[in-house]
KEFIMI-100599 format. One line per field, with one value per atom (N, C-alpha, C): atom name; x, y, z. Coordinates in steps of 0.2 Angstrom, whole numbers, padded with zeros to 4 digits. Example, Ala and Ser with C-alpha at 12.3 -4.5 7.8 and 13.67 -1.06 7.14 Angstrom:
BEGIN
name	(N; CA; C; N; CA; C)
east	(0066; 0062; 0066; 0064; 0068; 0064)
north	(-0028; -0022; -0016; -0011; -0005; 0000)
up	(0039; 0039; 0039; 0035; 0036; 0039)
// end
This chain:
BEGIN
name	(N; CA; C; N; CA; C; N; CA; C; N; CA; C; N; CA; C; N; CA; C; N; CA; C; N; CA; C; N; CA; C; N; CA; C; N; CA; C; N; CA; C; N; CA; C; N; CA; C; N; CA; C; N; CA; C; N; CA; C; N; CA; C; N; CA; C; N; CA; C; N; CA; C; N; CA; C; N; CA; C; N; CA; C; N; CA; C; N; CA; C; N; CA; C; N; CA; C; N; CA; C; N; CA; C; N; CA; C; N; CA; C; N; CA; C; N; CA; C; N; CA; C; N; CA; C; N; CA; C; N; CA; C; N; CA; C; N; CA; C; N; CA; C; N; CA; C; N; CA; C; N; CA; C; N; CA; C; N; CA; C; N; CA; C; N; CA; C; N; CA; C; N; CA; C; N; CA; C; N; CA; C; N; CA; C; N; CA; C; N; CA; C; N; CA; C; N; CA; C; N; CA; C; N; CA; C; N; CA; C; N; CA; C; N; CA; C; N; CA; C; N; CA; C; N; CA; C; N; CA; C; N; CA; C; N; CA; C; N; CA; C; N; CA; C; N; CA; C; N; CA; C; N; CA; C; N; CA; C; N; CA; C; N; CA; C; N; CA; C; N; CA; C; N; CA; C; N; CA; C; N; CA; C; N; CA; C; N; CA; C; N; CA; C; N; CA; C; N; CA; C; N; CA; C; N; CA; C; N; CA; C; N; CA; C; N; CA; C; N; CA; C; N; CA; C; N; CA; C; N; CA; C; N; CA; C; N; CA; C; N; CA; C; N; CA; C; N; CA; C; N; CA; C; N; CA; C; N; CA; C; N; CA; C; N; CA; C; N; CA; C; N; CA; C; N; CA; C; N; CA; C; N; CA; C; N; CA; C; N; CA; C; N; CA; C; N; CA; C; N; CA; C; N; CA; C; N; CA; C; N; CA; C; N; CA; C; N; CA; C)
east	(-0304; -0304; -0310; -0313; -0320; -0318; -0320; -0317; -0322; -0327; -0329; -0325; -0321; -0318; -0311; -0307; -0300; -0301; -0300; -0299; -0292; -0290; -0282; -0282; -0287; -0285; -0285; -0289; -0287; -0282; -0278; -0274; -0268; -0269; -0261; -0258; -0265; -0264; -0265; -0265; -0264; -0257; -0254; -0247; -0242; -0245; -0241; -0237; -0243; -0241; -0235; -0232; -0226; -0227; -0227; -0230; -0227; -0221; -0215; -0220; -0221; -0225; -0231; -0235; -0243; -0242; -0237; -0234; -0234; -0230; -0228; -0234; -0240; -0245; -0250; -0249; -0254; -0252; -0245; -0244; -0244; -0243; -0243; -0251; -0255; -0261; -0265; -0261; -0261; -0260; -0255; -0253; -0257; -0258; -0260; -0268; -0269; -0278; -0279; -0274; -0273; -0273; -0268; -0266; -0274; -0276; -0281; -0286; -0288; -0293; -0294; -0290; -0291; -0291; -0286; -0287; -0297; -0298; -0306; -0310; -0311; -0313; -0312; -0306; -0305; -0309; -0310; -0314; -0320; -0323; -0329; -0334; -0329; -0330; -0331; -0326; -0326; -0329; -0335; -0339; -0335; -0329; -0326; -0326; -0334; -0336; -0329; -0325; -0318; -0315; -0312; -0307; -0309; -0315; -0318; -0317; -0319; -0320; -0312; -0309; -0302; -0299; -0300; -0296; -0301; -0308; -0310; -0312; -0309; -0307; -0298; -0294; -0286; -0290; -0290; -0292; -0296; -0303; -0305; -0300; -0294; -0291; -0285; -0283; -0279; -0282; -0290; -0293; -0295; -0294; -0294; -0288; -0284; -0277; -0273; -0278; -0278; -0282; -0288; -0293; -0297; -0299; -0305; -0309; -0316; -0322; -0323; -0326; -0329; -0328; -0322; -0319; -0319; -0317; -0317; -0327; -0331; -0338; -0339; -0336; -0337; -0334; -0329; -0326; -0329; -0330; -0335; -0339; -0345; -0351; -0350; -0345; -0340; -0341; -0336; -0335; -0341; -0343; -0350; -0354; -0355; -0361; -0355; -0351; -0347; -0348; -0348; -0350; -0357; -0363; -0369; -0368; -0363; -0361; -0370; -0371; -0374; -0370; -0370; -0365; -0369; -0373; -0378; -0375; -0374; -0371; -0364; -0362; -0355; -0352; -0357; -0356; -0357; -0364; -0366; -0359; -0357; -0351; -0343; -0343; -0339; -0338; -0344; -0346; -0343; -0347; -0342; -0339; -0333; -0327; -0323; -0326; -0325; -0328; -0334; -0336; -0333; -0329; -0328; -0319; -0315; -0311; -0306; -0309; -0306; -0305; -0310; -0313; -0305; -0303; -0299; -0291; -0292; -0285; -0284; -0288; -0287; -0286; -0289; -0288; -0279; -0277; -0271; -0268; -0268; -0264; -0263; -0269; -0270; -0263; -0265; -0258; -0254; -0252; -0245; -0242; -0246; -0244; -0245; -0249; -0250; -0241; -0237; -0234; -0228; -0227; -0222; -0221; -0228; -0226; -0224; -0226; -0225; -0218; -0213; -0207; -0203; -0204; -0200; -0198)
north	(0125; 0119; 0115; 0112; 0109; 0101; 0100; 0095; 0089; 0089; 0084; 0078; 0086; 0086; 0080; 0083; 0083; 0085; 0082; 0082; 0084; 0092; 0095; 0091; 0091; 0091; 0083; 0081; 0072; 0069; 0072; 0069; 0071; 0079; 0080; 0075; 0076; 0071; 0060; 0060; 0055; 0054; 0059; 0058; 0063; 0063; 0067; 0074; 0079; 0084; 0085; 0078; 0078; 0078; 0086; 0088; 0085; 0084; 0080; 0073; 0071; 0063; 0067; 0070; 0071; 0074; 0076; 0077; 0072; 0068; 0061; 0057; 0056; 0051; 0055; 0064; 0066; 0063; 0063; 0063; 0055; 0050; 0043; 0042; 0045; 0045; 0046; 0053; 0055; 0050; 0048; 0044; 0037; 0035; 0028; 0027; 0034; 0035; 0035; 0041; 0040; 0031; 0029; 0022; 0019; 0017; 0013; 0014; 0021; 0024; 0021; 0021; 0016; 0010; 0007; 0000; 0000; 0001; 0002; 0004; 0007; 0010; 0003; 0000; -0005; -0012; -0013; -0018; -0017; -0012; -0010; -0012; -0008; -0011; -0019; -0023; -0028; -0034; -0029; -0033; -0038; -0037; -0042; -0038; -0040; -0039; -0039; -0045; -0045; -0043; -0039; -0034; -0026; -0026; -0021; -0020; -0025; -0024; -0023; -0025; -0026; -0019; -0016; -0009; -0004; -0006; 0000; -0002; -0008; -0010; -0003; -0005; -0002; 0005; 0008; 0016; 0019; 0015; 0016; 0018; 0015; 0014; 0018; 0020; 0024; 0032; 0033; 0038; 0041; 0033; 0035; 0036; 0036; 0039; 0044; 0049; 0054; 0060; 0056; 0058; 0061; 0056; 0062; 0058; 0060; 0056; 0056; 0060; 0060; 0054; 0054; 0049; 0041; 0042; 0035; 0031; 0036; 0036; 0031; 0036; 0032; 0025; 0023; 0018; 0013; 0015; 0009; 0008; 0010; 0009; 0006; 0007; 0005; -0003; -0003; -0011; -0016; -0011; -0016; -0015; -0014; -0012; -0019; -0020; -0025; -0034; -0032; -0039; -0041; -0035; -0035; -0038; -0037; -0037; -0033; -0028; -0022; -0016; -0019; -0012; -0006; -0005; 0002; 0005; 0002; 0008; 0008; 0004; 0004; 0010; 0013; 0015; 0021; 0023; 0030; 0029; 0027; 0028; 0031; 0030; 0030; 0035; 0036; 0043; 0050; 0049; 0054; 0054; 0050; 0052; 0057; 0060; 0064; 0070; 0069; 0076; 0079; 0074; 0074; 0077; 0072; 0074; 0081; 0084; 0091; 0096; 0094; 0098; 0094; 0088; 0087; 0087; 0087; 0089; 0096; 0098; 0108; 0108; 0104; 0104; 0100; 0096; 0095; 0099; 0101; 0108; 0115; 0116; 0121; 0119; 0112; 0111; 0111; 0110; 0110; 0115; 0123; 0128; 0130; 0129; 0133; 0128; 0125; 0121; 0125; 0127; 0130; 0136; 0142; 0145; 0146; 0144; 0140; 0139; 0138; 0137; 0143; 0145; 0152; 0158)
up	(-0110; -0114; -0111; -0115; -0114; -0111; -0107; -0102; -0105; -0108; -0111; -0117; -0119; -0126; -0123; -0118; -0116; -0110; -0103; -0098; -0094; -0096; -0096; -0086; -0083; -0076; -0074; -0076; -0076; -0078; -0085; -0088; -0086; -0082; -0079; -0074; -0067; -0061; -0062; -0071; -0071; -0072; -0077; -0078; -0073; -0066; -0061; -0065; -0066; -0068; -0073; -0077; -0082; -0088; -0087; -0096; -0103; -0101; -0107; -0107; -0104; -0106; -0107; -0104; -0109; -0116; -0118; -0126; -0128; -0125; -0130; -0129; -0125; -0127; -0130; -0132; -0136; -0143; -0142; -0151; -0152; -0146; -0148; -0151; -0148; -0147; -0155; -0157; -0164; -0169; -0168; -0174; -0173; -0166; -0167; -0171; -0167; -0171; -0178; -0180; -0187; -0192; -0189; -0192; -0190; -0184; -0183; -0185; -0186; -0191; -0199; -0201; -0207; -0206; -0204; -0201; -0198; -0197; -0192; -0199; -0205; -0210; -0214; -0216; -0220; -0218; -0209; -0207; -0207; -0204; -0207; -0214; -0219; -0226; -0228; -0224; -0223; -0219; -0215; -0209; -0206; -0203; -0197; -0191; -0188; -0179; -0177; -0176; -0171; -0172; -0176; -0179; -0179; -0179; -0174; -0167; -0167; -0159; -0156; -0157; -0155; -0157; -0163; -0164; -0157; -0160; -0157; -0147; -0145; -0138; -0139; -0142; -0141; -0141; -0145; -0145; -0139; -0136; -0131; -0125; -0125; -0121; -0120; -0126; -0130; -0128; -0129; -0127; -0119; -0117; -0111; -0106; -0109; -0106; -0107; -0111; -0110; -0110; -0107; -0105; -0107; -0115; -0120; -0119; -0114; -0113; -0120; -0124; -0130; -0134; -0137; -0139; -0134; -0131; -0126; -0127; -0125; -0127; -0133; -0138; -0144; -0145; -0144; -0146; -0140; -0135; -0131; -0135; -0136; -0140; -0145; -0150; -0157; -0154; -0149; -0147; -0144; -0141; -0139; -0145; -0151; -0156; -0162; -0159; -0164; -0158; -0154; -0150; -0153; -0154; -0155; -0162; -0166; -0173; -0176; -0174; -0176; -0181; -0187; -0193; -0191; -0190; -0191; -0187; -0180; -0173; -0174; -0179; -0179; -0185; -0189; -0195; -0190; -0189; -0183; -0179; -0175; -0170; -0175; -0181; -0182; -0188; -0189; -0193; -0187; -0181; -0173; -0176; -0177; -0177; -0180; -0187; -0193; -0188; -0185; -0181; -0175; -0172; -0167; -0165; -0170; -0169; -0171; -0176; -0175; -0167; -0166; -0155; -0153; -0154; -0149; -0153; -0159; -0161; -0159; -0159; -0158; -0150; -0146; -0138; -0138; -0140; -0141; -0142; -0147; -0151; -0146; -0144; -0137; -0133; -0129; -0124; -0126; -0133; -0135; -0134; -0137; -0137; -0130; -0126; -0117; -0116; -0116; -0115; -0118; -0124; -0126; -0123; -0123; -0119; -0113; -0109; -0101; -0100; -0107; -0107; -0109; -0111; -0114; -0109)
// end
């Protein structure tokens, strides 16, 4: 697993090795990006810096709890390029995200399945 992508060994020893809670914050994680992602798509559209800024501060933080540089990367820049009130680096950052996110849904889904098995 590409540690860039998904950090399986920082994200264990953040949640002390309790694989039952890094399921539940992959999937919190999932759902919350999905929701935010449009919300972040609809502000966009709507040029509100602040409402940017503040989706893409929660996700940042969101990404970093479960330790996907990549994504955390992004949504820093996302926030800092909306303080800038800079659309351009806001639209590039957030185009990533349509490329980016399959690698770490698939890294998710990886630990799902290394997990089930591990249980059988």
């Amino acid at each position: 697993m590409d540690k860039t992508i998904l950090d399986i060994d920082d994200v264990l020893e953040r949640v002390q090795d309790d694989w039952e809670l890094l399921l539940e914050l992959l999937d919190i994680f999932s759902g919350d990006y999905e929701e935010k992602k449009k919300l972040l798509e609809q502000q966009i559209s709507g040029g509100d810096f602040e409402q940017i800024r503040n989706i893409a501060h929660s996700l940042k933080g969101a990404a970093g709890n479960i330790s996907a540089a990549g994504f955390h990367q992004i949504f820093w820049e996302m926030e800092q390029a909306a303080v800038n009130k800079d659309m351009t680096a806001i639209q590039k950052q957030f185009a990533k995200l349509d490329e980016q996110y399959p690698a770490l849904q698939q890294c998710m889904n990886q630990i799902k399945e290394d997990y089930k098995k591990n249980q059988q």
